[in-house]
MARMI-93041 format. One record per atom (N, C-alpha, C): residue in one letter; x, y, z. Coordinates in steps of 0.05 Angstrom, whole numbers, plus 5000, padded with zeros to 4 digits. Atoms other than C-alpha are relative to their C-alpha. Layout:
N
AXYZ;...
END
This chain:
408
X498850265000;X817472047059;X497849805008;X501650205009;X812971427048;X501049775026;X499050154976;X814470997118;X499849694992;X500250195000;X816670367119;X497049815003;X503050214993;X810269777115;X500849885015;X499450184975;X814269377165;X500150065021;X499549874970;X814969857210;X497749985022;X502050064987;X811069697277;X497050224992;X501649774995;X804070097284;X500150155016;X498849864975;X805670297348;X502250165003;X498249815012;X811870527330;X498950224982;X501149775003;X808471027288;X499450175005;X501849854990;X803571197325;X502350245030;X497749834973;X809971437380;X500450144985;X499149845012;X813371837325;X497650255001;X501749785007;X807172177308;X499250225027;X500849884984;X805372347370;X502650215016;X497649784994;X813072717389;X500150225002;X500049705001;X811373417359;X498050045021;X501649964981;X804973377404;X501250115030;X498650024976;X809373247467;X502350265006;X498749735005;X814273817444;X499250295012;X500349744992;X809574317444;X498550035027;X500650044980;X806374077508;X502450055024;X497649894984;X813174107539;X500650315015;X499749724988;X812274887540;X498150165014;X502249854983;X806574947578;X500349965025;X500849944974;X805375157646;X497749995021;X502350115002;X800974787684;X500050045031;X499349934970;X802075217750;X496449995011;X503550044988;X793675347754;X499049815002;X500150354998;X793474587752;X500949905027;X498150084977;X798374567808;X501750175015;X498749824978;X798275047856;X500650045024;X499450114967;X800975187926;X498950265019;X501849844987;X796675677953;X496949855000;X504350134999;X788275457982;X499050214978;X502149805015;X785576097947;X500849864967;X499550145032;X789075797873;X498649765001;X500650364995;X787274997896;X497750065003;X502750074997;X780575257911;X498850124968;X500949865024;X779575667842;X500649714978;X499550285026;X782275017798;X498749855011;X502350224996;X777174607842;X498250034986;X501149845009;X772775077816;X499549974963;X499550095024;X775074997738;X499149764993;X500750305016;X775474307740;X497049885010;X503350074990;X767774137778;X498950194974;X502549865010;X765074707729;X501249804963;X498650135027;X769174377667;X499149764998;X500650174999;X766773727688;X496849924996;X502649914999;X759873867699;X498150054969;X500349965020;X759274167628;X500949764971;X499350225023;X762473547594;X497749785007;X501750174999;X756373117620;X497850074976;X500949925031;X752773477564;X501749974972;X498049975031;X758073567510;X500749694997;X499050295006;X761172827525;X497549824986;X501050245011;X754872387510;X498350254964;X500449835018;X752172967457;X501849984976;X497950105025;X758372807418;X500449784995;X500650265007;X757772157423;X497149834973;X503250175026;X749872027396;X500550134975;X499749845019;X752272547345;X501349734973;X498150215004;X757572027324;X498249644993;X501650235002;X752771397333;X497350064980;X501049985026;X747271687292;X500750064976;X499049965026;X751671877235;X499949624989;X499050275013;X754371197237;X497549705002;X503350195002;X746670767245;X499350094973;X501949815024;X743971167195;X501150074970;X499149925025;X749071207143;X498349884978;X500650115025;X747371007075;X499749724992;X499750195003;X749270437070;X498949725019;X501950184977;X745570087131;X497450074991;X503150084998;X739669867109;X497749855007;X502350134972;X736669557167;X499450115013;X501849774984;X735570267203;X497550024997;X502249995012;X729470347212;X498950304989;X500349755012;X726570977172;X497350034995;X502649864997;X720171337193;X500150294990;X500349705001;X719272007151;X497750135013;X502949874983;X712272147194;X501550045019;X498449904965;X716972167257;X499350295017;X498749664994;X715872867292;X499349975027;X499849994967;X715072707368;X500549735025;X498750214988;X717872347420;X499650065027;X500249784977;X715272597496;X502649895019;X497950124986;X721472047527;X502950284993;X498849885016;X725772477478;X501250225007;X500549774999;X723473127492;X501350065037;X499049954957;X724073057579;X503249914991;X496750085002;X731772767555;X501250284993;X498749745015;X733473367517;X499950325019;X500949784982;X730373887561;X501650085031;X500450064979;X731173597627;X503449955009;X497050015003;X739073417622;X502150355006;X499749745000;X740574167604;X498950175028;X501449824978;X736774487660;X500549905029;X498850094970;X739274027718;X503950144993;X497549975001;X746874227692;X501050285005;X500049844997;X744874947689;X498950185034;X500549984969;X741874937763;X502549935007;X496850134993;X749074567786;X501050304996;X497849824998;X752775027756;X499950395014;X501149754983;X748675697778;X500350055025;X499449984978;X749475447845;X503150055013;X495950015001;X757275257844;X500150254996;X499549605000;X757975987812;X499750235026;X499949884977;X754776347868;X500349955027;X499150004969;X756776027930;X502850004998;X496749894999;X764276057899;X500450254995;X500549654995;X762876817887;X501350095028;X500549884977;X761376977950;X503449835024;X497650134981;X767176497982;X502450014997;X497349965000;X772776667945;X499950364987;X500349765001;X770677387945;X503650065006;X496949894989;X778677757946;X499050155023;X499749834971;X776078217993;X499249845027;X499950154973;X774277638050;X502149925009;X498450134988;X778277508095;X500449745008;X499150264992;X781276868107;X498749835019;X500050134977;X778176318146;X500149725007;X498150314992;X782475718137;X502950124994;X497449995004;X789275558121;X500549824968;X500250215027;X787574988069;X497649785010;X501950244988;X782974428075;X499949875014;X500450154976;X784774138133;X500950125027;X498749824984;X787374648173;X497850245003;X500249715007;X782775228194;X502050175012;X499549754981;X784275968214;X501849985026;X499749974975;X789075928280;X497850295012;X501549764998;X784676448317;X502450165015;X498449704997;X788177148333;X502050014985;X498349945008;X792777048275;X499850324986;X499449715011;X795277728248;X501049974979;X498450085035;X795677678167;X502550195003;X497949784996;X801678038143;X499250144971;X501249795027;X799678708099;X502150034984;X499149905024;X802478838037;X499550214991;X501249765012;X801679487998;X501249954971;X499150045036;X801679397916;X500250234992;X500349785014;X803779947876;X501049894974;X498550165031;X804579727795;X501150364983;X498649905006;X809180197762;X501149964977;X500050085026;X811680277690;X503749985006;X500750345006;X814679707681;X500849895024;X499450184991;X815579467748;X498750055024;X501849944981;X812179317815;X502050075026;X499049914969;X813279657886;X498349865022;X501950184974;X811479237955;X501150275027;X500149994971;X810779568024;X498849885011;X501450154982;X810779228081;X499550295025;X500949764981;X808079808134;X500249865026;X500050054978;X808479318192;X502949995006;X496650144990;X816879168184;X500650284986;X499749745006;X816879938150;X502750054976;X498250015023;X820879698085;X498850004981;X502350015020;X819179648024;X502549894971;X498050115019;X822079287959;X499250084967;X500849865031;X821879337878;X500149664986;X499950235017;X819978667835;X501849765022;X499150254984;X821078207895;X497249985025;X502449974985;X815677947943;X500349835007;X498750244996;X816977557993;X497749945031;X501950064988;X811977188054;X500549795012;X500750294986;X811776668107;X497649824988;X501850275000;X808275978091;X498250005017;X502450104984;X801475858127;X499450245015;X501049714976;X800576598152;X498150164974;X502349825020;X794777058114;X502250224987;X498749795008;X796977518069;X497750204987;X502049885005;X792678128067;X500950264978;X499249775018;X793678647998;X498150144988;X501149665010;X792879367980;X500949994978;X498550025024;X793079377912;X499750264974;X500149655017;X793880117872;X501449964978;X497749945026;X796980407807;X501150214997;X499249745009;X801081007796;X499850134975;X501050035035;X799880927720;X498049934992;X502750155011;X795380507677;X498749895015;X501650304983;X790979907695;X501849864991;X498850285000;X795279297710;X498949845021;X500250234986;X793978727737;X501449765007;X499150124985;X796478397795;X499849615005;X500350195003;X797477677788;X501649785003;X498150174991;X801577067824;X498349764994;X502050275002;X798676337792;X499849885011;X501150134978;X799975997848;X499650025024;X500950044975;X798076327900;X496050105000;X502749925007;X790976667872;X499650134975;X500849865032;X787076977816;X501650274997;X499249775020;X788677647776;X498450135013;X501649725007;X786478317804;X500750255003;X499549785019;X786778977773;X501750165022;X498249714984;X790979507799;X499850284980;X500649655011;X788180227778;X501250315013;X498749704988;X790480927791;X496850115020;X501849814987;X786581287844;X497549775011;X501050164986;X783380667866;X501549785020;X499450094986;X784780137917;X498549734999;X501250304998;X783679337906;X501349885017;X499250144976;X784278837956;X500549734990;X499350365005;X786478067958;X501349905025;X498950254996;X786677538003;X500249805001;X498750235016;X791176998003;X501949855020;X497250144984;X796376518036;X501449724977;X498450265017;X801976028003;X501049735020;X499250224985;X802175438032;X502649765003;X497650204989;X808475088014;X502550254983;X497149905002;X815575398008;X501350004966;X499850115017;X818075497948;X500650384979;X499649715009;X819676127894;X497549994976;X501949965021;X814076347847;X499750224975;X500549765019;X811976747779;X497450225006;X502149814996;X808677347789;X500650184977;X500449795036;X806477827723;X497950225011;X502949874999;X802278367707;X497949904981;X500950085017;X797078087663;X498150104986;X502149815028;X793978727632;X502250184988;X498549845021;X797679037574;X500450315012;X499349674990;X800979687594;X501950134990;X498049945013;X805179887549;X502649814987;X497050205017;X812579707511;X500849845026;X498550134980;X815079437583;X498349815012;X501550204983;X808978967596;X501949835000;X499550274998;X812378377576;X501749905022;X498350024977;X818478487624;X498950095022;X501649894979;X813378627682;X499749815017;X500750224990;X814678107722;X502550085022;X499649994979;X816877947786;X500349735022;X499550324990;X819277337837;X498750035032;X501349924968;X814577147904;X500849665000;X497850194989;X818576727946;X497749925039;X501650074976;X814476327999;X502549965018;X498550094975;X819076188073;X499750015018;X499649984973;X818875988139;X500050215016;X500749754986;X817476508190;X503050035003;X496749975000;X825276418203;X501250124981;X497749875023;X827676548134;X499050304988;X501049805010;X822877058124;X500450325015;X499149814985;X824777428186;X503650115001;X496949995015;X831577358156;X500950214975;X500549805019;X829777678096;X499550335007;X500949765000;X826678228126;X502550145017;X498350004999;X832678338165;X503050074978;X498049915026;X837378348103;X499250284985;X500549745004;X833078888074;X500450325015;X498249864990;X834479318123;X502549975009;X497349874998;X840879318125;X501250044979;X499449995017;X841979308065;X499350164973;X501949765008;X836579818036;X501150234996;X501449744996;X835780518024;X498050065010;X502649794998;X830981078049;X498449914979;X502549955024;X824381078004;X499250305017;X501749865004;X822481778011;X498350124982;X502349885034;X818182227964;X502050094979;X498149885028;X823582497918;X501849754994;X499550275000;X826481747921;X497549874979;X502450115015;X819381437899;X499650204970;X500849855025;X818681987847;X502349904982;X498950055016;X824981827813;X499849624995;X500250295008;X822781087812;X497450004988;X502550125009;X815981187793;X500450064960;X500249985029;X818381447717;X500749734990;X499950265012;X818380937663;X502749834995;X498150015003;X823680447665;X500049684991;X499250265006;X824679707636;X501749745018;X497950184987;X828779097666;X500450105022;X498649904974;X829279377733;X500749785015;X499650214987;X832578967782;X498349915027;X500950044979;X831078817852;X501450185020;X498949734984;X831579397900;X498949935024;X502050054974;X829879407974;X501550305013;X499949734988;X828980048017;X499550025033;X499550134978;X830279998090;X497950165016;X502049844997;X824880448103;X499050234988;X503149855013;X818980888086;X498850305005;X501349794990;X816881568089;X496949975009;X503650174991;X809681548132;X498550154977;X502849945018;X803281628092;X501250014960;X499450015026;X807881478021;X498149804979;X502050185014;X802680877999;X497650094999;X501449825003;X797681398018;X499450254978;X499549795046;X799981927962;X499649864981;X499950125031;X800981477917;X496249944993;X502749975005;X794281237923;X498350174991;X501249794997;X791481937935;X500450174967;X498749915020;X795082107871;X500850275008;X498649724984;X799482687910;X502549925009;X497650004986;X805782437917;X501450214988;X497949735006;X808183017873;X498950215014;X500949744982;X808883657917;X498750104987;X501449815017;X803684087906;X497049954986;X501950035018;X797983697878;X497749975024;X502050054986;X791583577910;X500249705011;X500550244989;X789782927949;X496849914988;X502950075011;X783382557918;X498850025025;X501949944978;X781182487984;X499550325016;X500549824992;X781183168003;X498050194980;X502949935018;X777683297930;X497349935003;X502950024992;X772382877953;X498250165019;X501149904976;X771683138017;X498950304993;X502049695018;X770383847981;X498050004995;X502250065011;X765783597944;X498049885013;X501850034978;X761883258002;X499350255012;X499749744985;X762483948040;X498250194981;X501149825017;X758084257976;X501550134976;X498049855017;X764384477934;X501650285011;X498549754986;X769085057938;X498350154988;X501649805023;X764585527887;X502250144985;X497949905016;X769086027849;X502649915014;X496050204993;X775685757891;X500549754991;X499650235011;X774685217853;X502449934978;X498250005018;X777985397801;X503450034996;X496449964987;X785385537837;X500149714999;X499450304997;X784984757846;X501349864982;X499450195030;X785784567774;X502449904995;X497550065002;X792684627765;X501249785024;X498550214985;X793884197831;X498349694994;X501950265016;X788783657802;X501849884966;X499150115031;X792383537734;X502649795011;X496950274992;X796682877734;X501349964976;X499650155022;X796182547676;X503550054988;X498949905030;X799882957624;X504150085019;X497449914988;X806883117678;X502449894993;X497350185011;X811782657647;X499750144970;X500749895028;X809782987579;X502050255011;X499249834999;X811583647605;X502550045018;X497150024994;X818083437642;X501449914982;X497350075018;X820683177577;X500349725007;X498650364983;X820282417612;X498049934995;X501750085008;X816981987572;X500249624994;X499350254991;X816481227569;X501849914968;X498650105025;X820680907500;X497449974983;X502450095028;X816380807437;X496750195010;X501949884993;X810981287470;X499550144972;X500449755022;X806981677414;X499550315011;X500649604992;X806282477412;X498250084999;X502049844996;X799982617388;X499550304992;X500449834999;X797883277394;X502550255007;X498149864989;X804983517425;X501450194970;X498549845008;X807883697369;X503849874998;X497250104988;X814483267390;X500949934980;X498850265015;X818182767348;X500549745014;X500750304988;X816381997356;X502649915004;X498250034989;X821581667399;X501549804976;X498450205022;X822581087338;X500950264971;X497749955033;X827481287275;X497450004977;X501650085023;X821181047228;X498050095013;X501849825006;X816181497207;X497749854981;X502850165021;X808781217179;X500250154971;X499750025029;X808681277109;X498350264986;X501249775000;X806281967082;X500350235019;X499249884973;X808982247155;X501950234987;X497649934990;X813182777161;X501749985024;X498550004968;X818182787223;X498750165017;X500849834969;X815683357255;X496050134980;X501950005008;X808483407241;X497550315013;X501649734985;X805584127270;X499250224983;X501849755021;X801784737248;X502650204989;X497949765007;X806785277215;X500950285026;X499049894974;X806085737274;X499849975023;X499550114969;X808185297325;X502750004996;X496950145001;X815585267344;X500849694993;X499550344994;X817984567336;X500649935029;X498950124971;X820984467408;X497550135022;X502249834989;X813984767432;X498549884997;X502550095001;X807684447445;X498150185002;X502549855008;X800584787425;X498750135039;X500949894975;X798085157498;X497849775015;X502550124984;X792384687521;X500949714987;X500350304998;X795383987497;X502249885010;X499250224970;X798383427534;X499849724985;X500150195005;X800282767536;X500749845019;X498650124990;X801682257579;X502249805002;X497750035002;X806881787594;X500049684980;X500650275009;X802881167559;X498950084980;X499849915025;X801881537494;X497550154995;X503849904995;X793981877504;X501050184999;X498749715005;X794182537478;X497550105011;X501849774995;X790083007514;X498950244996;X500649825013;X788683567466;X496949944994;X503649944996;X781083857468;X500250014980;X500849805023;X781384357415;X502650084990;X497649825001;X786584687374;X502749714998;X497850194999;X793784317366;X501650024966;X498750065026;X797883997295;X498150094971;X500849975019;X795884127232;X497649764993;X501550165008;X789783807204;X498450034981;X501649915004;X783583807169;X497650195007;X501249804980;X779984157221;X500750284998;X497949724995;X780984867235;X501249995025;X497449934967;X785285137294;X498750035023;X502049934978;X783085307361;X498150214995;X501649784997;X779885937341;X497749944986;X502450065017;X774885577286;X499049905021;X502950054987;X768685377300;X500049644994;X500850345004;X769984597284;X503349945020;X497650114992;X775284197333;X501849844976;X497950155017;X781083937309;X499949665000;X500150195006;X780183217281;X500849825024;X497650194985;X786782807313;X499450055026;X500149884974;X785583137377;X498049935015;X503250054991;X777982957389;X501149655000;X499250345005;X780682207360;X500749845017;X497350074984;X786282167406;X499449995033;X501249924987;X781882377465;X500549785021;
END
């Protein structure tokens, strides 16, 4: 449609600009405006290094812009020297601009490194407030879980599921593990993103400075249930928070180990659970990767292994060292997980194109997986050698099996 010629310009120029405003409407501009120091100091951070960098790009796009338009064609009062080739004013402009912005920012980089290190501890409150001295942060323990996160608190000896909750202006010091994949731990306004791995242990601290309920995600892909991987952190008053903690117990369950085990399989949409206490050393297993009876403790593998090794008793260990593949071989597997090497049938109705349903060697049972393969609960098939039908030969040839080496 051909717009009215009467119509204001300004009027226009509003219309046009509408869809803009639309899709601006759906953004989230919490790292812009956050209520935590460790976030307010990371977007200082953004915007000084963002700013810094437009003292180059802003006038660079400009002379870009001003010599097109001197120089066009049609100005023929430029003046036009083809001998031109040096300029030493020129040369210190071009050089000298770049190399003061790149000092700036080298510096900014490593003294915010080192200052908003996660593993330092706290020693303000915000910018005008430091540290009270002898405060006592309050610990957290992270555990990320498919699809949802677990908190202990070890000092009030509760512990909750996709809720997280903290006094205003007090430190908050976190343990942050995985029972599964890598996810990552991540609240926008109170600090950055960091990882949560199996068998390791990351740290973060942090404090929220004003009251208020917040989004917390995981923000590394972990399967079909990333997206619903989320979770609500609720800043309050030492009052409401000692309120809270209060409600949880009484209103909780136990968390023991056969408790945590049936929460750690894969589960979607979970709600909000609270557990009125804790079996001791349970954020320890998990860590250790030993909360199932029977398995080894990493730290006690290391400690072997410091000690020189076991030598031939080494080998009794194995079976209490295998994690991975246990949701495979209980039959408990996450939705849309692939098979792999099992031998199974894929959890979706639809089969890839050329597929059969059940895809295995002739003398494998169907309800039988191949002796040495495995899978876990995030679709990694752990087959060496040997397994489904392929181009390869079987375990007994002398070439591995294709899918199996692939799938690795």
């Amino acid at each position: 449609m051909v717009p009215n010629e009467s119509m204001p310009v300004k009027t226009l120029r509003t219309l046009a600009l509408l869809p803009l405003f639309g899709l601006l409407s759906g953004c989230n501009m919490v790292l812009m405006q956050p209520s935590g120091d460790i976030a307010a100091r990371q977007r200082d951070l953004i915007l000084a290094s963002t700013g810094l960098m437009l003292l180059i790009i802003i006038p660079v796009i400009a002379f870009t812009l001003l010599f097109a338009w001197r120089y066009r064609v049609s100005n023929t009062k430029a003046e036009y020297d083809p001998d031109w080739h040096h300029s030493t004013q020129l040369e210190v402009l071009i050089w000298s601009a770049p190399l003061v912005i790149v000092i700036a920012l080298g510096a900014l980089t490593w003294i915010s490194t080192h200052t908003l290190d996660p593993y330092r501890p706290l020693s303000r409150l915000d910018a005008d407030r430091p540290l009270p001295a002898g405060v006592k942060p309050l610990s957290v323990e992270v555990v990320a879980l498919d699809w949802k996160w677990l908190f202990f608190y070890p000092d009030q000896g509760i512990a909750t599921v996709n809720e997280l909750v903290a006094p205003v202006d007090v430190p908050i010091s976190f343990k942050i593990t995985s029972a599964t994949v890598m996810n990552s731990f991540f609240i926008p306004a109170l600090a950055g993103q960091i990882y949560a791995m199996a068998g390791m242990e990351t740290k973060l601290h942090a404090v929220i400075n004003k009251a208020g309920t917040y989004e917390g995600l995981s923000a590394n892909y972990s399967g079909s249930g990333f997206s619903r991987m989320n979770f609500k952190f609720h800043g309050l008053d030492q009052a409401g928070f000692d309120q809270w903690v209060a409600k949880v117990k009484a209103e909780g369950k136990p968390l023991d180990r056969q408790s945590y085990l049936a929460l750690e399989k894969p589960s979607e949409r979970e709600p909000v659970r609270y557990f009125s206490t804790v079996e001791n050393g349970l954020y320890s297993a998990v860590l250790n990767m030993c909360a199932v009876p029977g398995k080894m403790c990493m730290n006690e593998m290391m400690h072997i292994d410091a000690m020189g090794g076991a030598g031939k008793e080494s080998h009794g260990n194995r079976e209490r060292l295998e994690y991975d593949n246990r949701y495979a071989e209980q039959g408990v597997e996450a939705p849309a997980a692939t098979v792999g090497g099992s031998g199974r049938e894929s959890h979706s109705r639809e089969q890839p194109e050329g597929m059969k349903p059940k895809s295995i060697a002739p003398d494998v049972k169907p309800d039988s997986a191949p002796e040495h393969s495995g899978h876990d609960h995030a679709g990694h098939d752990h087959a060496g050698h040997g397994g489904p039908a392929g181009d390869g030969k079987d375990s007994k040839g002398s070439d591995p099996i294709a899918p199996g080496q692939l799938n690795r």
